[in-house]
N, C-alpha and C positions, 0 to 999 in steps of 0.2 A: 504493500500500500504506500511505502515511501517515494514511490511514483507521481503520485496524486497530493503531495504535502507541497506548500509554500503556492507559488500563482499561477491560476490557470487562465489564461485568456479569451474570454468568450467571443470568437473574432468576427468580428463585421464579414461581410458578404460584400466587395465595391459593386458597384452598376456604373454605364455609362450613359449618356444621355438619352441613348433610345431607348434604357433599360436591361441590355442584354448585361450579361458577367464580365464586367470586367477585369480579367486574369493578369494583366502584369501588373495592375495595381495590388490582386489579390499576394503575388508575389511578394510586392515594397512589403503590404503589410505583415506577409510572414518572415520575411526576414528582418522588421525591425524589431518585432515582437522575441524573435529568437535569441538579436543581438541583446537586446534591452535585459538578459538574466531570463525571462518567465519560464515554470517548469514544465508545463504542458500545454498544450493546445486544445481548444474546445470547439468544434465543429457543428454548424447548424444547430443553436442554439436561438434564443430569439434575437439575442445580438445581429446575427447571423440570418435574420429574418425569415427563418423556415417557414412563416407558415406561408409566404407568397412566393416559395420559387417550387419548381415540379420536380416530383420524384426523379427523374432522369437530370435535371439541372442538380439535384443534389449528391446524386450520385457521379456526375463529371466535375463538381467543388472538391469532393470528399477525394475522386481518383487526382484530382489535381494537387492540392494540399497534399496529400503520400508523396508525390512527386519531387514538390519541391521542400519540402520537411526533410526525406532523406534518412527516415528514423530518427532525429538528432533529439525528435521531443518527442513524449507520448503524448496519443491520440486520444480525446472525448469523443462519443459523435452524440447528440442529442435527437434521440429519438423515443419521444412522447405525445400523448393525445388522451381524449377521452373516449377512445373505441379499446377496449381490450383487445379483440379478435384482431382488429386490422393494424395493430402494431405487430402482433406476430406475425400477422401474414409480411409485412412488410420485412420483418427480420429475416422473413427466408429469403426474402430478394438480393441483403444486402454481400455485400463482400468484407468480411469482420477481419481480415488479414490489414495487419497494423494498427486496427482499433482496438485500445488498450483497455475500454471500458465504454458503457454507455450514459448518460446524463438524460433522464427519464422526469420528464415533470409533471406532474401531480392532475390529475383531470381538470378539466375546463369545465363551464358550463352548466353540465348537466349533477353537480355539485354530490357526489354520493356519498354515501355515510363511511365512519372513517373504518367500518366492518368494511364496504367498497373498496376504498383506498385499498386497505390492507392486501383484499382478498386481488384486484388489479396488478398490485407491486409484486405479489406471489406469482402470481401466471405469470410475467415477464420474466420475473428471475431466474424460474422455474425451465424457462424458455430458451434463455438469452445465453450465448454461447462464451462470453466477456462478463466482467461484471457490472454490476449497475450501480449507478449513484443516483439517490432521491433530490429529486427536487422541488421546495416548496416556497410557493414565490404567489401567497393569497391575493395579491395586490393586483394580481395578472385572472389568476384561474378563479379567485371567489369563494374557494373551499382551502380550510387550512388541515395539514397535515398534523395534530394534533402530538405533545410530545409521547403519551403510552403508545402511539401508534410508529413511531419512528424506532421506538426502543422492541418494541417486539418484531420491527421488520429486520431490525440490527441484528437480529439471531440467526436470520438466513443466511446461509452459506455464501452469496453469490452477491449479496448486496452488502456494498462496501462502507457507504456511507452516503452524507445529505449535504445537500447545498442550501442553508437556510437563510431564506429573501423573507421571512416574515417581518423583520421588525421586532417581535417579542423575545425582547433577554431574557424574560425568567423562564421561557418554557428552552428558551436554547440552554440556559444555564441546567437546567432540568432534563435534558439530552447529555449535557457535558457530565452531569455529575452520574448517570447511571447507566452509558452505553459503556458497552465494550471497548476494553483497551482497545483494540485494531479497527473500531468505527471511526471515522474519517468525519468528523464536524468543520464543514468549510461553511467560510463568510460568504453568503449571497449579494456582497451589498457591498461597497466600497469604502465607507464609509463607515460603516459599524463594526467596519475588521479589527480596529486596533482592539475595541470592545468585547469580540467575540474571540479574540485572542486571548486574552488577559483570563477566560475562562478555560481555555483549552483548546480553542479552534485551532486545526493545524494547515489552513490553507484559507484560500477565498479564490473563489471564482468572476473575476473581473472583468467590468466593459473598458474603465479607464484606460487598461493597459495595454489596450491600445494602441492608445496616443501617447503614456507615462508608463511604462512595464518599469521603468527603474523606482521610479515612487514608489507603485504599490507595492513592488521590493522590498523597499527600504518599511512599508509597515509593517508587511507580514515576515519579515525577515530580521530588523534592525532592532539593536536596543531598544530601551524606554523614549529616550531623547528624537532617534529615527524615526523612530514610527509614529510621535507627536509631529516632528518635522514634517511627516511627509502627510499624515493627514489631517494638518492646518493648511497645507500649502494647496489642499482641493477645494477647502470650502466653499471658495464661492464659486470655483467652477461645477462642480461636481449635479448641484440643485439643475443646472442648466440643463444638462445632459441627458434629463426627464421632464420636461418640461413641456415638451411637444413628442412624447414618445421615444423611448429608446428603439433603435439607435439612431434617431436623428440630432441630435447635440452630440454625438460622439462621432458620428464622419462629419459634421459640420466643422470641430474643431481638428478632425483627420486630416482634412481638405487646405487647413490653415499649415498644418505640418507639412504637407507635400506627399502625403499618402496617400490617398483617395479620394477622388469628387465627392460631394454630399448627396451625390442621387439616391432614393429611398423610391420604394415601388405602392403602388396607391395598395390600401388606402391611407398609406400615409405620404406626406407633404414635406419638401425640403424646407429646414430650419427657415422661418416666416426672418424679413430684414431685421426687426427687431431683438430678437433673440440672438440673430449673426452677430449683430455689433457688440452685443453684451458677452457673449464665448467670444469672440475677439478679444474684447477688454482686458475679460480676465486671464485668458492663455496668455497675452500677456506680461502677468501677473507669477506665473508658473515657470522656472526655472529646474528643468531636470536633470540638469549636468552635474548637479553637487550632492548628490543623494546616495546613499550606501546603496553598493552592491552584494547582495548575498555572495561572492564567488570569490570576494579578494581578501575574505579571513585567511 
């Protein structure tokens, strides 16, 4: 599982102006991500805008990313929904050579009880040939992953651990203090890493990193003093970044880097002027040249 420990980057999907994939930018972004320290890579995630590109578009991102990765990181790939059946079905399409695990998020919608949850995450695992990582991100799907329900999932053989987007420290803390040693508690959220650390999280799973792979480093890896440094120095960008949907504050300030256009696929909208000048402002404000690197102890 020390695979999966320190930062994983949930990586944007580039588009070009007619919408199609854009691949050498897809490229800048994984090589800055790779150079910047993060320890693995996350694939089609909603970073990554899964749910508007087509099975075949994801499975030529997924064959392109193996390509130019090179194995040098492990692989996530994010494959979740709220149909049971048709995630499996879907898992026998995929090609699991080089994906190290899969990132599974929590049903949408149709809100099932957390017997549901439970009994959902068992058939995948049950299923899944890699292991899986929980993910729970209420904010998004509308149903929370409750903590007795994360800790009796934590018994499965196959399920590694959770990515926790909820926002609630006591029931993370309530994770932290009664899963198993080898359950993997990562920060969902950028910003509540240094928090969710200080309890025991051993990773986070990050949009920022993006465009900062050395910062969120420097939290989830640095000292006391690092990892205050590095997440003071997001505040005020960070609220931006969701502001009109992720991830459009995060290629809007990609765009500013020299990584990727800010094209987003309907129905969502590139960063409105407003918002641009303000992620302008504050990137900046952001300086990432001076930040520990996990790699130079």
């Amino acid at each position: 599982m020390k695979k999966f420990k320190g930062t994983g980057v949930a990586l944007v999907t580039p588009f070009t102006e007619d919408g199609s994939i854009d691949y050498p930018a897809l490229e800048r972004v994984i090589e800055h991500v790779i150079h910047g320290n993060v320890e693995y890579l996350v694939v089609q995630g909603t970073t990554g805008e899964s749910a508007t590109l087509s099975e075949t578009e994801k499975s030529e991102v997924l064959r392109f990313i193996k390509k130019i990765n090179r194995q040098r990181l492990p692989i996530v790939y994010g494959l979740g929904g709220n149909n049971t059946q048709a995630i499996l079905d879907t898992m026998n399409a995929i090609d699991f050579s080089e994906i190290d695990a899969i990132l599974s998020v929590s049903p949408y919608y149709n809100k099932p009880s957390q017997e549901g949850i439970a009994a959902h995450y068992e058939a995948i695992a049950d299923h899944c040939p890699v292991p899986v990582i929980l993910y729970n991100v209420p904010g998004r799907t509308m149903s929370n992953i409750n903590y007795k329900t994360t800790l009796r999932l934590a018994k499965h053989p196959n399920i590694i651990g959770i990515k926790e987007a909820s926002g609630n420290l006591d029931q993370c803390m309530r994770i932290a203090k009664n899963k198993p040693e080898d359950f993997l508690l990562l920060s969902g959220d950028d910003m509540t890493t240094i928090f969710m650390r200080s309890i025991g999280a051993e990773g986070v799973i990050s949009v920022l990193a993006n465009a900062y792979p050395e910062i969120i480093g420097s939290i989830i890896h640095g000292n006391a003093s690092y990892s205050k440094k590095g997440t003071f120095s997001l505040l005020e960008i960070n609220p931006l970044m969701y502001e009109e949907s992720n991830p459009v504050g995060v290629k809007c300030l990609m765009e500013k880097l020299g990584l990727c256009s800010d094209y987003v696929r309907l129905p969502l909208l590139r960063a409105s002027e407003d918002l641009k000048s303000r992620i302008d402002l504050a990137a900046n404000n952001v300086n990432s040249r001076h930040f520990y690197s996990p790699h130079l102890d």
